[in-house]
C-alpha positions in Angstrom: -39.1 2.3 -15.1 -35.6 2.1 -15.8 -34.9 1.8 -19.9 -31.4 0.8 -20.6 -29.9 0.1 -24.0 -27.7 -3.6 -23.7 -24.3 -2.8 -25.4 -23.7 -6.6 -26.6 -22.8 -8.2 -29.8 -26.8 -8.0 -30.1 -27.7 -5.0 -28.4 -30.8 -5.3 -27.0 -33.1 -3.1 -24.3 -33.6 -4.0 -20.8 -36.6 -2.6 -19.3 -37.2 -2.6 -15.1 -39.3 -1.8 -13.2 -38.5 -0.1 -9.8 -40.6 0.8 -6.6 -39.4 4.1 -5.2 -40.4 5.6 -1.8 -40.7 9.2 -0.8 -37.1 8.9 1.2 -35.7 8.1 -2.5 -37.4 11.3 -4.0 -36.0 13.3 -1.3 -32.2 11.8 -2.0 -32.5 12.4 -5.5 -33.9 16.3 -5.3 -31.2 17.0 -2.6 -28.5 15.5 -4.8 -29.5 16.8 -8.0 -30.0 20.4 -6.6 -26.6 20.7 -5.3 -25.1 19.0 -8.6 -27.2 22.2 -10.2 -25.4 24.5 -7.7 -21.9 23.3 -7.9 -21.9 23.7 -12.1 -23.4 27.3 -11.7 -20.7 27.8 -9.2 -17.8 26.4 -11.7 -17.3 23.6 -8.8 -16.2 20.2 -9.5 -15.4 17.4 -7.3 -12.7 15.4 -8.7 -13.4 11.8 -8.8 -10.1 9.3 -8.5 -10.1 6.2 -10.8 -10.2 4.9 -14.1 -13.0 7.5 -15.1 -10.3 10.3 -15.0 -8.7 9.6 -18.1 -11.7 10.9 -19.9 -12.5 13.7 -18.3 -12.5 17.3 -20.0 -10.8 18.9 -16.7 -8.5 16.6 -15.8 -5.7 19.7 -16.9 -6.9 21.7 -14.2 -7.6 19.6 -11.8 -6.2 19.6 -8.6 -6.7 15.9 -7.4 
């Protein structure tokens, strides 16, 4: 299931449900374990657009 909180005038929660395969599992461990390795290893990937104005490193980042 995917639970996700509406941000309207009424906010209201969404609730879906989704039909995952073992190729999905398999994405998601491989993504999520080098996400793991890359903050142990003080690595971040800069990420161009809007979403940069937020960010906590955008001082030292190199993009």
């Amino acid at each position: 299931q995917l639970v996700q909180l509406i941000k309207t005038k009424e906010p209201k929660i969404q609730v879906d449900e989704l039909t995952l395969n073992d190729s999905d599992e398999a994405w998601f461990i491989e993504v999520a374990s080098e996400v793991f390795h890359a903050a142990n290893n003080n690595t971040f990937f800069p990420c161009p657009g809007w979403q940069r104005s937020g960010c906590e490193y955008r001082r030292v980042c190199r993009y």
